[in-house]
N, C-alpha and C positions, 0 to 999 in steps of 0.2 A: 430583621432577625438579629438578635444576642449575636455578635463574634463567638460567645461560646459556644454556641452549637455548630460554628463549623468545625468538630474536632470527630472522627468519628474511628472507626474500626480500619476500613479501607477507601479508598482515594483511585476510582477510576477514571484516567483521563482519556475521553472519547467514547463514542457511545453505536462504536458499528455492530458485527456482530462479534466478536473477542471482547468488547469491554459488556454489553449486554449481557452475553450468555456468562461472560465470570461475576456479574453482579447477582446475577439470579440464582449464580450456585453458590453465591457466598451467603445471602440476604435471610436464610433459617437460622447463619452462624454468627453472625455479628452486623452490624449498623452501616454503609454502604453506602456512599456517594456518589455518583455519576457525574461528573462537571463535562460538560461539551459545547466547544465557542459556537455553535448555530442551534437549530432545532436540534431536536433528542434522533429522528431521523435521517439527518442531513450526515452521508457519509459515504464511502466507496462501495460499501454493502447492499446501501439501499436502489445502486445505480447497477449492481452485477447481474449480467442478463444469463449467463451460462448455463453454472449448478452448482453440483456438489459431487466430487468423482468419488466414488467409492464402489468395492468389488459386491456386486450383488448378482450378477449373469449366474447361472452354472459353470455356464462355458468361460468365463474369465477368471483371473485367480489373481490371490495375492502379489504372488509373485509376479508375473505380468506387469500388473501395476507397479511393482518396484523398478522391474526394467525397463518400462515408459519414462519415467521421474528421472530416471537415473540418467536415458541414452537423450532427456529433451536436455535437461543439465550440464549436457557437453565433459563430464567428468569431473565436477566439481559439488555434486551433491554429498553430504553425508549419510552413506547407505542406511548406517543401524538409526538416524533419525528418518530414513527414507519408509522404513521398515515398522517404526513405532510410529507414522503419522498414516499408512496404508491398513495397516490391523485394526486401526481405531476406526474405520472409515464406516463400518455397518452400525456400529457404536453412536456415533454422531448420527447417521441419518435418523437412527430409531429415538434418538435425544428431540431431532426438531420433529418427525411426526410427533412424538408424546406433548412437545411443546403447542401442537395444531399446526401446525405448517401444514398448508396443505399442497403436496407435489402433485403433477401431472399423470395419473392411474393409463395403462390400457388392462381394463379389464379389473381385474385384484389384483391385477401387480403393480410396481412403479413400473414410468415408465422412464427408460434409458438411453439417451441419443450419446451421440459420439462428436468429439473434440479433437484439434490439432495436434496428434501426438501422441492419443491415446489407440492401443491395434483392438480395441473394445468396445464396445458401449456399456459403459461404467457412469455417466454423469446424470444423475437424480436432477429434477428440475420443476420448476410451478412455470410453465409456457414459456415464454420468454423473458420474466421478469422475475428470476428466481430471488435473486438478491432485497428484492421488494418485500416479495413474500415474507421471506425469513427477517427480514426487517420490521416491519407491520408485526408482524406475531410479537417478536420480541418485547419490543416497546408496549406492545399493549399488558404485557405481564409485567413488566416493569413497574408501568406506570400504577400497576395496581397492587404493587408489593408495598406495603406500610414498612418496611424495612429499609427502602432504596430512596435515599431523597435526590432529588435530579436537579444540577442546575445549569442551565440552557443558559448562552449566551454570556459564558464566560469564558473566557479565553485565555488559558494558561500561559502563564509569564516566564517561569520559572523551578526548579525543583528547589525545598530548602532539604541539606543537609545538614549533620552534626558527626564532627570528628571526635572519637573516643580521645583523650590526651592521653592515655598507659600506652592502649596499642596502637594507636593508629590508624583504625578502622573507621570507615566510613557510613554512617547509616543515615535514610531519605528518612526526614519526618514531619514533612508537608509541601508544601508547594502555595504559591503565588498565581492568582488568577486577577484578569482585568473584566469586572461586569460590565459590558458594551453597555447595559442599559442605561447605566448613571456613572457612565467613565470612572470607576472608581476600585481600583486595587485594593483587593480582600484576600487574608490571608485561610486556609487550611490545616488541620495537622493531621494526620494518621500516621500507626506505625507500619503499615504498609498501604506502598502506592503503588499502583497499576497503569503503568502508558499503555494505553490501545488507539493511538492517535492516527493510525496512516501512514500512506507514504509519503514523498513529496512529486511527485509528476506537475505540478502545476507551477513548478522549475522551470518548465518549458512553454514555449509560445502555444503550441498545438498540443491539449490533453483530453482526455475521454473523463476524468475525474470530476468531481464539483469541484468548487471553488476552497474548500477546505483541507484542501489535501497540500500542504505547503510544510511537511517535514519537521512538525511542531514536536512533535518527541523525540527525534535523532536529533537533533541541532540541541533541547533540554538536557539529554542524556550524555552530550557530545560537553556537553559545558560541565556537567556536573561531575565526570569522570569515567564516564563507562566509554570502551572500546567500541568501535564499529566495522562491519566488514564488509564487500561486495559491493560498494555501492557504485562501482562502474555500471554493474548491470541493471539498466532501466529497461523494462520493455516495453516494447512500441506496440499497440495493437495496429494490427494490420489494416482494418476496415472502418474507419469513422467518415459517417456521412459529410461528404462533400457538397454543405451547402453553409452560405453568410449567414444565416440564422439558427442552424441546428445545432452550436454550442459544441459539435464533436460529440454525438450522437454517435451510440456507438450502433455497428450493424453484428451482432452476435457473431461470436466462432460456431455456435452453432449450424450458421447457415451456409457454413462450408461442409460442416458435417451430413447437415442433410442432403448435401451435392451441386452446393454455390458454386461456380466458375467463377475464376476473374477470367478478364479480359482486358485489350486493350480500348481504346477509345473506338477503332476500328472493327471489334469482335475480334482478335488475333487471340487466342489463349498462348501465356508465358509460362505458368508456374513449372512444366516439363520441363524447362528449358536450366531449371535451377535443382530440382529435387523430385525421385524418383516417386515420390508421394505423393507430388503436386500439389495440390489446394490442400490437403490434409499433413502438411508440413508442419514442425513446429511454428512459433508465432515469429522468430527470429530470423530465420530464413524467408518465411512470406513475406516479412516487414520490409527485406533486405532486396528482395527480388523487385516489391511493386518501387522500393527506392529508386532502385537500377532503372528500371524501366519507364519511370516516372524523368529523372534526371536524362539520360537518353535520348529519349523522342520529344521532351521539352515539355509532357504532357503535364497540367495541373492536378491529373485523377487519373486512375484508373476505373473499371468496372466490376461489381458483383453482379451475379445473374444467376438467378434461382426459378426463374418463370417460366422454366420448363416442367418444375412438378406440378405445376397447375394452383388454380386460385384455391380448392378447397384445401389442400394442404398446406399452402401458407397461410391462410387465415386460421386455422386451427394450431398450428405450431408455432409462430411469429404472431399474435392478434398483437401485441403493443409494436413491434417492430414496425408493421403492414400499416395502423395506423398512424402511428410518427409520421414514417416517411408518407404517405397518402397527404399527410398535414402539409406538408413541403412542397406537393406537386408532383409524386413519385409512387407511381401507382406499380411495386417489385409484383404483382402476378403476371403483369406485362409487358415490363419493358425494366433492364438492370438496374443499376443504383450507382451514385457517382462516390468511390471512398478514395480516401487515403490514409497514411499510419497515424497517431497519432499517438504521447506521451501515455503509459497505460498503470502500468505494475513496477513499484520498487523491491526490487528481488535481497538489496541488500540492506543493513539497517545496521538496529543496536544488537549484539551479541546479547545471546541466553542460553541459558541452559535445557535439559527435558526437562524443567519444571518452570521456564519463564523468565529464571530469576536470570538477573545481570550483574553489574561489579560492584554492586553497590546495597549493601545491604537491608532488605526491606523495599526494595527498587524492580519492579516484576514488567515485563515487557511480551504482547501477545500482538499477534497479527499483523498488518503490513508493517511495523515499525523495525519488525525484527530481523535480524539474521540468524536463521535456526537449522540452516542444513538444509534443507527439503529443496532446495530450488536451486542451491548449485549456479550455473550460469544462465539457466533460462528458466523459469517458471513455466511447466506443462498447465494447461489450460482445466480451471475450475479443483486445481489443487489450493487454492489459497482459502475459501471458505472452509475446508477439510480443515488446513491448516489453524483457522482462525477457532474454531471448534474445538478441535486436540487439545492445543495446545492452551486455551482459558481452562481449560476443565483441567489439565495438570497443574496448572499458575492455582485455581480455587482449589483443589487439594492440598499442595504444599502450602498454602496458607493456612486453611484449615488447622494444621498439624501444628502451626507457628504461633495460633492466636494468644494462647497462655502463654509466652514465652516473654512478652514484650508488653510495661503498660503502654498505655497514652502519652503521646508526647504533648507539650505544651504547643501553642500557635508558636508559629514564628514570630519575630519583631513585627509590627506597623511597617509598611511600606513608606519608604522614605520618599516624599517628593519638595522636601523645603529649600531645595535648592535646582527645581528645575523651573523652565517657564512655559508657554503655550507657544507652539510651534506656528510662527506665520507661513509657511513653507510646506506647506502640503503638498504643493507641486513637484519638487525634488522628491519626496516618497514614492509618488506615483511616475517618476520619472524613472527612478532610479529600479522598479519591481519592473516596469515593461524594459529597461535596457539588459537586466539580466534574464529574463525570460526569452528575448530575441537570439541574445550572442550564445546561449545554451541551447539552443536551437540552432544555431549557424556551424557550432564550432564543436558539441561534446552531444550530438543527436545519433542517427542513426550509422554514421559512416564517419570515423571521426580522423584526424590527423596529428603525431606528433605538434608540429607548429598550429595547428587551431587550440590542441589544447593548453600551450604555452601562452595563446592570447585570451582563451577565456579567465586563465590562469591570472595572468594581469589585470584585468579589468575587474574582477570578484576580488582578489587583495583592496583594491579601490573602495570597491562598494562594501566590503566589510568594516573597512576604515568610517565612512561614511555616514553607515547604519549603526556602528556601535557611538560615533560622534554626537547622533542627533537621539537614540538611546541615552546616554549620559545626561542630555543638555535638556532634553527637553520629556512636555508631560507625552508618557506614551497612548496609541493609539493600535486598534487594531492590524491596522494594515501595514504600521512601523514594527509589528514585533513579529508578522506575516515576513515581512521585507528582513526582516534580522536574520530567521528561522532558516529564509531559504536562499539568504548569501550562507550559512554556515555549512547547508547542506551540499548546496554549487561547490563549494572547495573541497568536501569530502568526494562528492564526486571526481573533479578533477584531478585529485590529488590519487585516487584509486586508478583509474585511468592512467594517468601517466604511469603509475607503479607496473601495470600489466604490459610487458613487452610481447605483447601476443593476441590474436583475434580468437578469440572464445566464445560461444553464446550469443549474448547480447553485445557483446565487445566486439566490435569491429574495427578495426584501424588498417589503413591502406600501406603504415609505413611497417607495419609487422602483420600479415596478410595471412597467415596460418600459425595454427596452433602451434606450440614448442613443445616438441617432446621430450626436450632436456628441465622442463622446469618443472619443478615439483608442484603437481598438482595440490592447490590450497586454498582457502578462502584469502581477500588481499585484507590484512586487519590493519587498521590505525589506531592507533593508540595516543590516546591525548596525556598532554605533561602532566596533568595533576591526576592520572589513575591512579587509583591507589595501593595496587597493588605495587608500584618502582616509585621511586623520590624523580626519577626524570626517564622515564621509557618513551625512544624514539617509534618511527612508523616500522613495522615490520615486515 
């Protein structure tokens, strides 16, 4: 392919559902790129077992829904963004039926199970694999829009921008991608680009995510200028199957909803012992309790048990669940299932606005990458698809409105590599991604310490030294700009963390143990030195 045809209208990085569904509503209006470092499939979307919460009951109502969002959030959600992503919710699900999705019917209606956190049955769902569904649908319209060219297996490097000289403004007008398949750094230009990359959970030793979820657009955005906020609060999903082969397998919130028990290794049920809800707790609290109890009695797992509603009901509610675990040697119609928490949802990210946009002009951010209000300190369960939805479809409008406004930029320069060499040293990369995945597990996980977080603290200084050392020196590789992505994200974390003197949410610290009602409730933002809004703005 010509370099000249990688110059196109828009520039979407990542391919779940936020960057799909804003390519498909862009793709009538202008020319449309998809760049995503794995298959076109391969992303937290297509692994989401939930649904899609949105108020369809009689009996349930908008509002309701606001006060779930609001009371799982611990007081740190943005209502009026609580408000504009609950309204849109009947909106989005009639968007993916018309797209064919096809959800789970009883009878002409959807059908509707219920989530940790939710006092309804609000979440739309395709069995247990909804995230699949809506994935598969998507791609296949995709791949068959002559508007949307896709490239798989590229793996973004970097954002390029260009500084106005009058004013000083900052505007994105392409980006750097490494193609795995011929190692070889290619440049992009559009005059709007769209990160829909993920979270980072894969930060951590123990996650439910693919392998792709390593914080590639907050760490891009983080370098480029744009603010970030929240990002102490990681959620832990509560139930990932406890087996050496199941990768962290997740076992649905669903299957509490339909009337999962935990229990102890013994049959003892805990969750009363924590919260008046019990098993239908939000995901923070349940995370926090099987912790306790897990640390406690010294156990490696606790249990899920759902085998009292009988085999035909789980095989018709859970068939991929039932089968997985069956795969394993774990037959849930008759005997529980061995979980523990593991790394899940990044609640905090890049800063946007209701329409996406972030500090950087031409620079649009949709789905886990973001910080957009909605989630506050804890993410209520199967609001993030809703999320991912809303908000590409505000991100493809206000572009829309933009496209006349701005031509084509040129590519960026050639990627410089005449002064780098081939790294003999691969060992040190892969040393260095498993020792920061360990100690962020040990020290900034579910229960965390003033002094742990002072030693992860040190150790990530290190290894950012390290990764940006062998970045400079040497030719890059996948798993070195993996390894770069999520030392930068590790300090954002860390760095958010220390800021919050107070256990919130997903925040848990034993040396400040309850919430403070003296501090003003707010998102925790950092702000990097070269944002463009100040010549030097410290963390705030």
């Amino acid at each position: 392919m010509d370099n000249t045809d990688n110059i196109f209208d828009v520039l979407v990085i990542g391919s779940g559902a936020s960057g799909l569904n804003l390519a498909l509503e862009m793709a009538d209006f202008a020319r449309v790129a998809v760049i995503t470092k794995s298959s076109l499939h391969e992303s937290n979307t297509y692994y989401a077992q939930g649904g899609v919460a949105a108020v369809l009951d009689e009996h349930d109502s908008v509002r309701s829904h606001i006060a779930d969002t609001i009371d799982a959030g611990a007081g740190l959600c943005d209502e009026d963004v609580v408000r504009f992503v609950v309204e849109s919710g009947r909106g989005a699900i009639e968007k993916l039926t018309g797209y064919g999705v096809e959800f789970t019917r009883e009878g002409d209606q959807l059908h509707l199970t219920r989530e940790g956190g939710h006092s309804h049955r609000r979440v739309v769902h395709a069995a247990d694999a909804t995230g699949k569904a809506i994935e598969i649908t998507l791609e296949e319209r995709v791949r068959a829009n002559p508007n949307i060219t896709i490239f798989e297996n590229h793996n973004a490097v970097d954002l390029y921008c260009e500084v106005d000289k009058k004013t000083g403004s900052k505007r994105v007008s392409g980006i750097y991608a490494l193609n795995t398949d011929i190692d070889k750094v290619i440049s992009f230009a559009a005059p709007f680009v769209v990160l829909a990359t993920g979270g980072v959970s894969k930060v951590y030793l123990y996650t439910s995510n693919p392998d792709v979820a390593t914080g590639d657009g907050i760490a891009m955005a983080w370098r480029a200028g744009c603010r970030v906020a929240n990002m102490e609060f990681t959620q832990f999903h509560p139930t990932c199957l406890y087996h050496p082969k199941a990768k962290s397998f997740l076992i649905s919130e669903a299957v509490r909803g339909e009337g999962g028990i935990l229990t102890l290794p013994g049959g003892e049920r805990f969750m009363h012992k924590f919260d008046d809800r019990e098993e239908l707790a939000p995901r923070d609290i349940v995370a926090r309790a099987i912790d306790y109890e897990m640390k406690r009695h010294g156990f490696d797992f606790v249990y899920i048990d759902i085998s009292h509603r009988g085999a035909d009901f789980i095989q018709e509610h859970f068939p991929t669940i039932y089968a997985k675990c069956l795969g394993f040697g774990f037959d849930m119609t008759k005997e529980p299932l061995p979980v523990v928490p593991a790394a899940h949802y990044t609640c905090g990210g890049v800063m946007v606005d209701r329409r996406g946009h972030t500090d950087i002009e031409g620079l649009y951010a949709i789905g886990e990458v973001t910080y957009t209000g909605l989630h506050g300190a804890n993410r209520m369960a199967s609001n993030s698809l809703l999320e991912c939805l809303v908000y590409s479809s505000a991100a493809a409008s206000d572009i829309k409105n933009h496209l006349d406004d701005i031509g084509k930029p040129s590519l960026p320069p050639p990627w410089d590599e005449s002064r780098v060499t081939d790294s003999d040293e691969e060992i040190v990369i892969s040393h260095n991604w498993d020792e920061l995945r360990h100690f962020m597990w040990d020290y900034v996980g579910i229960v965390r310490t003033d002094k742990r977080l002072a030693r992860a603290k040190t150790r990530i200084d290190m290894l950012q030294s390290e990764a940006q050392d062998y970045y400079g020196n040497f030719r890059i590789s996948g798993d070195l700009l993996e390894l770069r992505n999520m030392a930068v994200c590790a300090d954002l974390i860390v760095r958010s963390a220390q800021m919050r003197k107070e256990s919130r949410g997903l925040h848990y610290t034993r040396d400040h143990p309850k919430d403070n009602p003296e501090t003003k409730l707010g998102p925790t933002v950092l702000v990097p030195d070269n944002f463009p809004g100040s010549k030097k703005t410290r963390e705030t």
